[in-house]
C-alpha positions as CSV (number, residue, x, y, z in Angstrom):
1,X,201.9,-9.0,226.0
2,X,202.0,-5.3,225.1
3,X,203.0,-3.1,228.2
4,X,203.0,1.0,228.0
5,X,204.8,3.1,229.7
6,X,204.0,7.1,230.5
7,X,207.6,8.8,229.8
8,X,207.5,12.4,231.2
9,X,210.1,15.0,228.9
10,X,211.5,18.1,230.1
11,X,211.8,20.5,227.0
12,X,214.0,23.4,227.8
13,X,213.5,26.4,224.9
14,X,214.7,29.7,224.1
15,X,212.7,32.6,223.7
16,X,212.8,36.5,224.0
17,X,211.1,38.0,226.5
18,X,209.4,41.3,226.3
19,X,212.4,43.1,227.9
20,X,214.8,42.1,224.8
21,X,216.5,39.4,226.6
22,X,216.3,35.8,226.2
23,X,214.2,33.4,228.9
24,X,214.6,29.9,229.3
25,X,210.6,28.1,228.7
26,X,210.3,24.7,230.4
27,X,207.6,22.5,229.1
28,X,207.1,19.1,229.9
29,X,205.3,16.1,227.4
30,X,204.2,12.9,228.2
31,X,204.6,10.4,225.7
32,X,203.3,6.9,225.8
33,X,205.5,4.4,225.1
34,X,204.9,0.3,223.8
35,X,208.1,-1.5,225.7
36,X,209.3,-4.7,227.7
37,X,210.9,-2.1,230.9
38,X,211.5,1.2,232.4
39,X,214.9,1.0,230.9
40,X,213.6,0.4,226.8
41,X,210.9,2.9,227.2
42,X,213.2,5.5,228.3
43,X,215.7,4.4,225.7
44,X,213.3,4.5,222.4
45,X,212.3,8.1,223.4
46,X,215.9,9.5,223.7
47,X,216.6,7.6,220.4
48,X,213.2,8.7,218.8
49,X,214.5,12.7,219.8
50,X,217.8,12.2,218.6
51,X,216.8,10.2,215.3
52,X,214.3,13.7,214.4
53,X,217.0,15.7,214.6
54,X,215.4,17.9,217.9
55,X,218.8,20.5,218.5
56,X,217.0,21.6,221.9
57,X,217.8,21.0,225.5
58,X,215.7,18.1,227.0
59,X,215.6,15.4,229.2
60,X,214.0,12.5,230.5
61,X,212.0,13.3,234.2
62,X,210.4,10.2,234.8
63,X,209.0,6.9,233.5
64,X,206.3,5.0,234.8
65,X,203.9,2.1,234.1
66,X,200.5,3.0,232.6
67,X,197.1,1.6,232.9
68,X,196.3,1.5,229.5
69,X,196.2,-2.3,228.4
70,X,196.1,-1.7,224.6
71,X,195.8,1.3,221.9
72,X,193.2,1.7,218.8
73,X,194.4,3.0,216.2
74,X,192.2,4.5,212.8
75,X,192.8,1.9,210.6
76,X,191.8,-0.9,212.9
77,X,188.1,-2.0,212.6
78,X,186.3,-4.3,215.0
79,X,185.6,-7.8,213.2
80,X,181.8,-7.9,214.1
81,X,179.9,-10.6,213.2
82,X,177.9,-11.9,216.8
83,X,181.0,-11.4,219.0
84,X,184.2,-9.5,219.6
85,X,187.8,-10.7,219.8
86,X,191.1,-9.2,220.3
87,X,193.2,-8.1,218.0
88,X,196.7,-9.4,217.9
89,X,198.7,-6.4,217.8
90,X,201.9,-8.2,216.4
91,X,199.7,-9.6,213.5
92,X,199.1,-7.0,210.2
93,X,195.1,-6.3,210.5
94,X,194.3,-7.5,207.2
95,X,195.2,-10.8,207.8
96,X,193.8,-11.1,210.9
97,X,190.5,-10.0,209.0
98,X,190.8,-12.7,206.3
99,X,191.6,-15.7,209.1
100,X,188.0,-14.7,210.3
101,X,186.6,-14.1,207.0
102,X,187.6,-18.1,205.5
103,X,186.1,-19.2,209.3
C-alpha cells in the first residue's frame, strides 16, 4: 500500500542585498514523498538533493504523514467502461489497460 509523506526543506541562499552586502534568504519547500517510514522519506529527499548536484545550504525541518491516499499522474487514464477501478500503482498502465481490454 502506497503511503506519502509531506517532507518540509529549509533552503538557505545567498543573495546581495541593496546595501552591497550579502543576506542569507531562507525558504522552505514541501515535497511529497511515496515511502514505507518517516526515516525512507526523509532519506530519498537528502539523496534526491545530493544526486542533482544542489551546492546550497539545506536541511530537512520536518516530516510528516499526509492525507493524500494516491497521486494522478498525466499519462494515466481512467479505464471507463460502466465502472471504475483502481489502478495498481506498481503495475506499468498499459498493461493494466490490456488485462481489462481481453476481459
Amino acid at each position: 500500500m502506497n503511503k506519502y509523506y509531506e517532507v518540509l526543506v529549509e533552503l538557505r541562499m545567498e543573495s546581495e542585498s541593496p546595501k552591497g552586502g550579502v543576506k542569507i534568504k531562507k525558504i522552505k519547500e514541501s515535497y511529497l514523498v511515496n515511502a514505507l517510514s518517516v526515516t525512507e522519506a526523509e532519506a530519498r529527499v537528502v539523496k534526491s538533493f545530493s544526486d542533482s548536484g544542489f551546492s546550497q545550504d539545506y536541511s530537512v525541518v520536518s516530516v510528516r504523514g499526509s492525507k493524500i491516499i494516491d497521486v494522478i499522474t498525466s499519462e494515466e487514464k481512467p479505464a471507463i467502461k460502466g465502472s471504475w477501478r483502481r489502478l495498481d500503482p506498481s503495475e506499468p498502465l498499459k498493461e493494466q489497460q490490456e488485462e481489462e481490454d481481453e476481459e
